[in-house]
C-alpha positions as a Python dict, from the first residue, in 0.01 Angstrom:
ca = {
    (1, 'X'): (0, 0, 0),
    (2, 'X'): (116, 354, -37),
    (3, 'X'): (-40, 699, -9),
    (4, 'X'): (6, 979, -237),
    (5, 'X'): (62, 1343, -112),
    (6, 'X'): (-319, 1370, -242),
    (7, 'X'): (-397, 1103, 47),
    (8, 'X'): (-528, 881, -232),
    (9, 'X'): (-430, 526, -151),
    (10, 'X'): (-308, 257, -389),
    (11, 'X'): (-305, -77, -320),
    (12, 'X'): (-174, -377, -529),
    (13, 'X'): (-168, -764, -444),
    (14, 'X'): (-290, -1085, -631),
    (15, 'X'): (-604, -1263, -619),
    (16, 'X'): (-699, -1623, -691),
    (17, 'X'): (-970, -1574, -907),
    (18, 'X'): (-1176, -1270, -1073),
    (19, 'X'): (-1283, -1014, -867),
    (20, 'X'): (-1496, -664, -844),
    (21, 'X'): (-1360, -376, -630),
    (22, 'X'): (-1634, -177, -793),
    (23, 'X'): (-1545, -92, -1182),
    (24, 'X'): (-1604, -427, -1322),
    (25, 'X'): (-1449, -811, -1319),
    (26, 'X'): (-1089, -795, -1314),
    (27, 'X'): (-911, -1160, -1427),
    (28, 'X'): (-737, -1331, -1132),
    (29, 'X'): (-388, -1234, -1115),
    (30, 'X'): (-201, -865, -1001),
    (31, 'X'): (-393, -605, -933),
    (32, 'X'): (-377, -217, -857),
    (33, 'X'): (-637, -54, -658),
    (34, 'X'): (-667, 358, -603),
    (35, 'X'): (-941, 467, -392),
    (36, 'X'): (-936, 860, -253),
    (37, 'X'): (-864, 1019, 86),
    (38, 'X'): (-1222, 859, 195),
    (39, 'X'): (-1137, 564, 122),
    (40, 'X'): (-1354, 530, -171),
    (41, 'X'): (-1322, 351, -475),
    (42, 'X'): (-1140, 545, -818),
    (43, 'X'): (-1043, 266, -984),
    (44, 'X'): (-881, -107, -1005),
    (45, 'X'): (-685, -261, -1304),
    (46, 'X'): (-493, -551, -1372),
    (47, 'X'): (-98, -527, -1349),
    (48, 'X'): (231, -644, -1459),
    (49, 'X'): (337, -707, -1124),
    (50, 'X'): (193, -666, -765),
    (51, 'X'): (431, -777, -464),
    (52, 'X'): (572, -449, -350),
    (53, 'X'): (450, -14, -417),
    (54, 'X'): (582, 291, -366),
    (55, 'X'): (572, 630, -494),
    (56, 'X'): (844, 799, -671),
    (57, 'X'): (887, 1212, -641),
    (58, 'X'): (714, 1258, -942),
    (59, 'X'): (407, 1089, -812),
    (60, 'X'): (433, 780, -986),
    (61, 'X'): (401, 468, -895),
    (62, 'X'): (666, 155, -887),
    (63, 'X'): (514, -165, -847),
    (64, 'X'): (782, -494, -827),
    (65, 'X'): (698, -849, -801),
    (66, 'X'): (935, -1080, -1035),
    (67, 'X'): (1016, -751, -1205),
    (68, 'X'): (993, -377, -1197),
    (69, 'X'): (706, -139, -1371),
    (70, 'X'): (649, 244, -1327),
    (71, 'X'): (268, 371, -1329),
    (72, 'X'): (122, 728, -1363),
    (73, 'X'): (-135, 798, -1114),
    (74, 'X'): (-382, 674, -1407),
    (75, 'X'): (-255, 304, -1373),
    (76, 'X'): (-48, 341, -1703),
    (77, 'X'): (201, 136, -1738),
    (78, 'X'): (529, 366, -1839),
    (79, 'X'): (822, 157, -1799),
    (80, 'X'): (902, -212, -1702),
    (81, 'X'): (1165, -482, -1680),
    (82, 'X'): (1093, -821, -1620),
    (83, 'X'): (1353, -1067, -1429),
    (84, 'X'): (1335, -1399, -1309),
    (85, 'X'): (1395, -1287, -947),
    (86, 'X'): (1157, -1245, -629),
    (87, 'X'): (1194, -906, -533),
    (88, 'X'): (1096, -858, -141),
    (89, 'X'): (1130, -460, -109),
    (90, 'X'): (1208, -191, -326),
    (91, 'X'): (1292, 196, -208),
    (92, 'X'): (1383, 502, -385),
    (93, 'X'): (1596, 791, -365),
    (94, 'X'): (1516, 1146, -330),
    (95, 'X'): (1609, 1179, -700),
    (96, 'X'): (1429, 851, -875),
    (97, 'X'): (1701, 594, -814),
    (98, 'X'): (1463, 257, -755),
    (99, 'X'): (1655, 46, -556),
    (100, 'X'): (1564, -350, -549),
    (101, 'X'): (1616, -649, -323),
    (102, 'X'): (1500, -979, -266),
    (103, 'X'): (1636, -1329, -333),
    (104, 'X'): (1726, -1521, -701),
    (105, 'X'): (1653, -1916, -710),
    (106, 'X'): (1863, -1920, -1035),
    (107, 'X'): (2127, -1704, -1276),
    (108, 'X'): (1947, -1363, -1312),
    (109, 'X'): (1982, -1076, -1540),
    (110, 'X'): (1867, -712, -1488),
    (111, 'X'): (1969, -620, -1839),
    (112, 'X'): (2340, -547, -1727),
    (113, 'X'): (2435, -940, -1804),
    (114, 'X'): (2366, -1250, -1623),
    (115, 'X'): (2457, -1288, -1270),
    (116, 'X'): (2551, -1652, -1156),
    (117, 'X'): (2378, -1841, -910),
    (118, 'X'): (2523, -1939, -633),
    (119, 'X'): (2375, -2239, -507),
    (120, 'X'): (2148, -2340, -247),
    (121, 'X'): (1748, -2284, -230),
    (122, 'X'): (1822, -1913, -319),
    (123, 'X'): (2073, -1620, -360),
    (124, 'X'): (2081, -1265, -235),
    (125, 'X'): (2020, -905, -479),
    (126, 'X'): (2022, -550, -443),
    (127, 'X'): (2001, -406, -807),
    (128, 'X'): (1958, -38, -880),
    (129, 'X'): (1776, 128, -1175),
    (130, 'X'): (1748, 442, -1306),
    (131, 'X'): (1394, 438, -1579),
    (132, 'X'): (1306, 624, -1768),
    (133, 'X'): (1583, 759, -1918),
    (134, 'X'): (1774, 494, -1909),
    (135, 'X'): (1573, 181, -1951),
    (136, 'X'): (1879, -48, -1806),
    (137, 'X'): (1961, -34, -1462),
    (138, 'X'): (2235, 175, -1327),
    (139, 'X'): (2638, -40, -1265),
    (140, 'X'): (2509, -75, -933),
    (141, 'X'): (2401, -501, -931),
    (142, 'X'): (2550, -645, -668),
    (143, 'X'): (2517, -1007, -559),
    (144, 'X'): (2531, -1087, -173),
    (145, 'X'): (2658, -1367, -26),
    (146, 'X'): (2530, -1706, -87),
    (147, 'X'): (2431, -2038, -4),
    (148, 'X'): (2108, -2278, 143),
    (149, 'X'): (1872, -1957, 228),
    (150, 'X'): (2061, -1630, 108),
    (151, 'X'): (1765, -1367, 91),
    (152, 'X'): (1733, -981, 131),
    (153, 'X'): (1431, -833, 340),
    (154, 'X'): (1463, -448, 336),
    (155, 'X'): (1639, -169, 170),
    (156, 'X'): (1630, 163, 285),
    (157, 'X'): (1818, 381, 70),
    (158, 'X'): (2009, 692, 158),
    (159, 'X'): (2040, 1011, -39),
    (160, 'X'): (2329, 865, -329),
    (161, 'X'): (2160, 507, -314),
    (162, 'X'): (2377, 381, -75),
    (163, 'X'): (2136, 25, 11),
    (164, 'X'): (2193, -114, 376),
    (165, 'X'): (2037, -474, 366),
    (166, 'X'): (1950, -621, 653),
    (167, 'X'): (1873, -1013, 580),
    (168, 'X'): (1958, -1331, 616),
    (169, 'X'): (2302, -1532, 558),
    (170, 'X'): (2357, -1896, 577),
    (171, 'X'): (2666, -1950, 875),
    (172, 'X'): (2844, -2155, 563),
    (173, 'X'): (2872, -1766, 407),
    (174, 'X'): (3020, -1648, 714),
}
């Protein structure tokens, strides 16, 4: 969930089967929800991707799941990348920098070449990117350590994208 300076909420997340929020059947699958400062309905869509949502300075949105999207505040789609990753938070900086992280069951490319997997049920990310401009994320992909269990839970992100990652690391990383 995340709340525009307007106080309108957005809210994305998957469902099972179709569902009505108000404007119609939406397919099972992501969706995006906007309702105002009430807490009534504006409008619900289908999405790319649904896991995670924040709000860039512009007033966009940035929705991540097993990828990345921007949104205006319409629901358009503007940008995306799709990657074969779980992505378990995303953050920005005060300029637009997204800022991933999450955990990779298997070699994983965010369009800046294939990163290898470590081993184990899953490895460690924090990849930045830098849309629209520049569709491909920024240099900054860096792979954290791995083994059985390797994930990444939060990213808070400071001014020049500096990620601090609190998580989990198997003791055979240590």
């Amino acid at each position: 969930m995340a709340i525009n300076e307007a106080d309108e909420i957005f809210v994305t997340g998957t469902t099972d089967g179709t569902i009505d929020f108000g404007g119609g059947t939406l397919p099972g699958g992501h969706v995006l929800v906007k309702l105002d400062a009430a807490g009534e309905y504006i409008f619900s869509r289908s999405i790319r991707f649904g896991h995670r949502i924040v709000i860039d300075p512009a007033g966009d949105l940035v929705v991540a799941g097993r990828g990345l999207a921007t949104l205006d505040a319409s629901g358009t789609e503007l940008w995306s990348i799709n990657f074969d990753a779980d992505v378990q938070d995303v953050s920005l900086s005060p300029t637009g920098t997204i800022a991933v992280t999450g955990g990779a069951r298997g070699p994983v490319d965010f369009w800046s070449g294939p990163i290898a997997f470590g081993g184990g049920s899953s490895d460690a990310y924090v990849a930045t990117f830098n849309p629209p401009a520049c569709p491909a994320p920024s240099s900054r992909v860096t792979p954290a350590p791995t083994g059985p269990g390797a994930s990444a839970a939060a990213l808070p992100v400071r001014r020049r994208v500096s990620p601090t990652v609190p998580g989990m690391v198997p003791a055979s990383a240590r």
